[in-house]
Structures are given as structure tokens and as C-alpha cells.
One Martini backbone bead per residue (centre of mass of N, CA, C, O) as a GRO file, in nm:
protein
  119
    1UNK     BB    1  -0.311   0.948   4.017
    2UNK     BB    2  -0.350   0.604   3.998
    3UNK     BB    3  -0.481   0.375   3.825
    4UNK     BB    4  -0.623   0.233   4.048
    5UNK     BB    5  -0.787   0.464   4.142
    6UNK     BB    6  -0.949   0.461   3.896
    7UNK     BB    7  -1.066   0.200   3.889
    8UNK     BB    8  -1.205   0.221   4.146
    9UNK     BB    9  -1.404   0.444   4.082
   10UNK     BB   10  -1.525   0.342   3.809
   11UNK     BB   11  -1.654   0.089   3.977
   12UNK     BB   12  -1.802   0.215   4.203
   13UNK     BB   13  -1.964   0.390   3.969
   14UNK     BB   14  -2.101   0.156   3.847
   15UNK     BB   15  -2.248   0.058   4.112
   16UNK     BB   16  -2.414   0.311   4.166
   17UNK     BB   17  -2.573   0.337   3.954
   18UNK     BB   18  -2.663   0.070   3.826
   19UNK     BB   19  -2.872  -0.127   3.628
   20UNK     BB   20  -3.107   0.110   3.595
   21UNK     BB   21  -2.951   0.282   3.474
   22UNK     BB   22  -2.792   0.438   3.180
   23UNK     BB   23  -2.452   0.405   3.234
   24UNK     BB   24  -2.415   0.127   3.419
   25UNK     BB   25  -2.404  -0.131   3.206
   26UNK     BB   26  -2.225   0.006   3.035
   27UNK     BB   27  -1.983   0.055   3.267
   28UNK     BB   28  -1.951  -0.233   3.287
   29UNK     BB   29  -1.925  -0.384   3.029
   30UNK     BB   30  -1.629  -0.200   2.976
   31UNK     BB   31  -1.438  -0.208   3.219
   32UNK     BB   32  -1.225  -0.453   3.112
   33UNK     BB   33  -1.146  -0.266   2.852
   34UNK     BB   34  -1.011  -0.040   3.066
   35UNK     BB   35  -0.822  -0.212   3.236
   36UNK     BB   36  -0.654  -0.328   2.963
   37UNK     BB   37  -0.572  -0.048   2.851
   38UNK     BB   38  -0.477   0.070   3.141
   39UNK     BB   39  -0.231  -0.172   3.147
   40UNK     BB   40  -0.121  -0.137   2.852
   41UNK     BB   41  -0.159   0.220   2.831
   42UNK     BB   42  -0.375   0.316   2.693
   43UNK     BB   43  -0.619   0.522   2.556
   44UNK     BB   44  -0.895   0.556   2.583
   45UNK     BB   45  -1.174   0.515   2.383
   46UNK     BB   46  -1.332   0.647   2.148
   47UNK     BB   47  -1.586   0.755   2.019
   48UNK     BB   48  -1.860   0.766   1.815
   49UNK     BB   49  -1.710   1.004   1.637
   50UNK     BB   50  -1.412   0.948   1.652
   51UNK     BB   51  -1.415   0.668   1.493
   52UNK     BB   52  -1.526   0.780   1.228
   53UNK     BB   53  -1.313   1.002   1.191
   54UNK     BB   54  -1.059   0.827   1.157
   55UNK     BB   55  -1.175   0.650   0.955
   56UNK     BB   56  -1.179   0.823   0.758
   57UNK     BB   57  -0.893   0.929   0.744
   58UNK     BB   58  -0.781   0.646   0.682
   59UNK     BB   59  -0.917   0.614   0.386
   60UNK     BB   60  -0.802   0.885   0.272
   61UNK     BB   61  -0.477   0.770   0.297
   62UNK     BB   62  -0.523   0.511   0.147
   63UNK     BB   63  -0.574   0.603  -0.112
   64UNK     BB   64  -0.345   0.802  -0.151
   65UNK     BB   65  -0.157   0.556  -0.118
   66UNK     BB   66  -0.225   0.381  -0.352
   67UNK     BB   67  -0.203   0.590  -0.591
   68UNK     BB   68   0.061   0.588  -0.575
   69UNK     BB   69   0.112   0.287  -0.540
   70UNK     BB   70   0.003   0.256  -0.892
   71UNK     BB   71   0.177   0.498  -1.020
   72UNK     BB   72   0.446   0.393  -0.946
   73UNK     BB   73   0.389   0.073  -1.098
   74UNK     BB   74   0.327   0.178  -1.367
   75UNK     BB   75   0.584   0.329  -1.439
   76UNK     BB   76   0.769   0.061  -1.402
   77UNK     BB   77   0.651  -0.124  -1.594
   78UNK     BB   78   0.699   0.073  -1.852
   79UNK     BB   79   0.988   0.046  -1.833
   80UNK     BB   80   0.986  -0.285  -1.844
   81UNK     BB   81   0.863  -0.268  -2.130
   82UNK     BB   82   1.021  -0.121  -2.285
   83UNK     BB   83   1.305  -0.275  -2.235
   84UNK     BB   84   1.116  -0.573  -2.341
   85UNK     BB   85   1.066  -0.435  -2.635
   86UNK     BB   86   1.355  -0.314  -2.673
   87UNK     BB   87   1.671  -0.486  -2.743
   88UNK     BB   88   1.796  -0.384  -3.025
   89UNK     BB   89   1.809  -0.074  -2.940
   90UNK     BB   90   2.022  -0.146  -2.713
   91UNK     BB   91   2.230  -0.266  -2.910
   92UNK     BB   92   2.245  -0.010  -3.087
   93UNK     BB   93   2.340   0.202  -2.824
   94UNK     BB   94   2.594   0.007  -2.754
   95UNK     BB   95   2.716   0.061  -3.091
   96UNK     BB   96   2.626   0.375  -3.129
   97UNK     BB   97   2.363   0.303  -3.351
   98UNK     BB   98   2.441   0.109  -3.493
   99UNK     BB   99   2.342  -0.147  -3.759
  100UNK     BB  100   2.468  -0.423  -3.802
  101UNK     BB  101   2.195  -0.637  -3.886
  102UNK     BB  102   2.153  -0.486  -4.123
  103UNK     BB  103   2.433  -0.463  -4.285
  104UNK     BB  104   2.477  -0.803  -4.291
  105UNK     BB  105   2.232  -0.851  -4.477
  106UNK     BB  106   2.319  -0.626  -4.737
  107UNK     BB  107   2.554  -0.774  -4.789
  108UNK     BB  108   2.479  -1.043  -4.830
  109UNK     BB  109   2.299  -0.982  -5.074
  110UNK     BB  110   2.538  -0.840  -5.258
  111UNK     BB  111   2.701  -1.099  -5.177
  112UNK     BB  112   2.526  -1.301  -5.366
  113UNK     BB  113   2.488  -1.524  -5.556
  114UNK     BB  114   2.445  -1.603  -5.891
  115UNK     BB  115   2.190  -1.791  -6.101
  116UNK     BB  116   2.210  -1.925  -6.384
  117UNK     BB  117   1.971  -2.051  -6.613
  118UNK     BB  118   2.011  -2.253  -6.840
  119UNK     BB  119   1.862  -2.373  -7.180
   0.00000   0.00000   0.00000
């Protein structure tokens, strides 16, 4: 059976039913919206607890893919706060460990002139 008999079928039964049955009115309604997704291929609209169960799953998927993404951001984060707030480190791992700043300045110290003031 190909999509049009289908739909005639559906079309069919919902004039049969009539206004005044309990699914004709309501078969009426959503027909537009059938012959829609059945001419786009999509498949009929799930119910009112498939539509729940699918949201739930959903929202259970999303979360746990935020925590994720939450998760790796905050470490990635950490490291580029570490990278941006120990830059000395980096340039005394880069020179082998040796604190060449800290060397020049003891060594400045150590052979400043002395000034004595005479009396």
C-alpha cells in the first residue's frame, strides 16, 4: 500500500466517524499534520507517554552531556589559569630550572657601590 491509500483511508475513516464520535473530530484535526510528515517521509507523531518518555531521555542526555562539557571546561580553564599566572616558572623551566632574575639581582647587591658619609 503506497502513502495515498493511506491517507485516503485515514481521510476515509475520520469522515465516517463523524463529528459527534470520539476519535472523529480529533482524527480530523491532526490529518493535515499526517499527511504532512507522511509526504516529508517522517514517521506517524508518537503519543502523549512516548512524547514524555522520549522528553525524559532527552533532558537525562542533556544533562549529562552539559556535565561533560561543564567538566571539560573547567579543566581546561585550570590549566590556562595556571599557564597565565606562573609565567617566571615557565621562563625558569625554559632556562633549565636556573632563576637567572633572582641570580642578577643578589649579584646587583653584592657589588653595589658602598657609600660612606664622612663626618
Amino acid at each position: 500500500m503506497d502513502k495515498q491509500n493511506e491517507l485516503a483511508i485515514l481521510q476515509k475513516t475520520a469522515e465516517e466517524l463523524g463529528p459527534d464520535s470520539y476519535c472523529g473530530p480529533w482524527l480530523l484535526s491532526i490529518l493535515p499534520q499526517i499527511v504532512a510528515d507522511m509526504l516529508d517521509g517522517l514517521p506517524p507523531a508518537p503519543t502523549m507517554y512516548a512524547s514524555r518518555e522520549l522528553s525524559i531521555s532527552l533532558l537525562v542526555n542533556a544533562r549529562y552531556e552539559a556535565e561533560q562539557i561543564i567538566t571539560k571546561a573547567k579543566a581546561e580553564a585550570a590549566q590556562i589559569l595556571e599557564h597565565a599566572r606562573n609565567p617566571l616558572q615557565r621562563r625558569r623551566n625554559a632556562q633549565g630550572g636556573k632563576n637567572y632574575t633572582a641570580d642578577r639581582t643578589r649579584i646587583a647587591a653584592q657589588t653595589a657601590p658602598v657609600h660612606v658619609l664622612a663626618p
